[in-house]
C-alpha positions in Angstrom: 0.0 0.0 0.0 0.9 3.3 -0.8 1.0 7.0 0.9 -1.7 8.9 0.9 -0.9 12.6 2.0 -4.1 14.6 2.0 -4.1 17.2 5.0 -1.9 19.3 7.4 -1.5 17.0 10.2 -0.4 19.6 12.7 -4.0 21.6 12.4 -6.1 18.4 10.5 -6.8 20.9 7.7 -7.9 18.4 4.8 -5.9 20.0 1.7 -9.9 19.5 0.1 -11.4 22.2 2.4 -8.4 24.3 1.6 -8.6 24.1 -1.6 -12.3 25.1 -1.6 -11.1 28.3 0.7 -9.0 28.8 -2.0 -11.4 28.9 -4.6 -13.9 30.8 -2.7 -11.7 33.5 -1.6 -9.6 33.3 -5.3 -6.4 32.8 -3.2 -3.2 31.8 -5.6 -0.7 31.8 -2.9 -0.2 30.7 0.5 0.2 34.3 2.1 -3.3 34.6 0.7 -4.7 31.5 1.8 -3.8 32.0 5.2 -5.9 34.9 5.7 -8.5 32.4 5.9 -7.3 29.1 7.3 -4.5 27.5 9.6 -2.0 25.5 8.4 1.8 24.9 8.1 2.8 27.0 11.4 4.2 24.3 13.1 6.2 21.7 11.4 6.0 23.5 7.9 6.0 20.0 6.2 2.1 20.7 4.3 3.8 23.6 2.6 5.1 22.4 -0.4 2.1 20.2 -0.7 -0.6 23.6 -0.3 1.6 25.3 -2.9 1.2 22.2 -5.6 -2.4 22.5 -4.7 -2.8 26.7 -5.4 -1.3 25.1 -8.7 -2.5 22.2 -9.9 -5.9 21.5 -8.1 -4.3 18.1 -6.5 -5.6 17.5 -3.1 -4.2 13.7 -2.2 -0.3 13.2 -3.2 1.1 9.6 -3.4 4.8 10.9 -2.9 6.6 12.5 -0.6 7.4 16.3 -1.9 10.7 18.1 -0.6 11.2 20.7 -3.7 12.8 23.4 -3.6 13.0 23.7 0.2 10.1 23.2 2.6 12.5 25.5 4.7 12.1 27.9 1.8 8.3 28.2 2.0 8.2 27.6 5.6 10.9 31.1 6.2 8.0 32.8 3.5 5.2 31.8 5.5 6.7 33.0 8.8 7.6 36.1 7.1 3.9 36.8 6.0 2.1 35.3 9.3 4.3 36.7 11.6 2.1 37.9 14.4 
């Protein structure tokens, strides 16, 4: 069996209802999104995954995604949802 990687574990935001959020609010990036939802503040590890999703609609990933730096996203992130 396979992975199956559909949700920010730290907050158990399903990438499905974020991706809706997305869509309802017409959010494109994650310093957008997060005006409206929690996610990725702690471990940072759903980040690379939420981005693919603002791109390509996928919600359930079968591999395990370290692109061009979850630390990347995650230092972007912090810089935008610094509070």
């Amino acid at each position: 069996m396979g992975i199956c990687i559909d949700r920010c574990l730290c907050f158990q935001q399903p990438f499905r209802a974020l991706k809706n959020l997305a869509q309802q609010h017409h959010c494109q990036s994650l310093d957008t999104l997060a005006c409206h939802a929690e996610f990725g503040k702690k471990c940072g590890l759903c980040l690379p995954y939420i981005e693919r999703m603002l791109r390509t609609g996928e919600t359930i990933f079968h591999e395990i995604i370290t692109a061009s730096g979850p630390c990347e996203l995650q230092y972007e992130y912090e810089k935008i949802t610094d509070k």
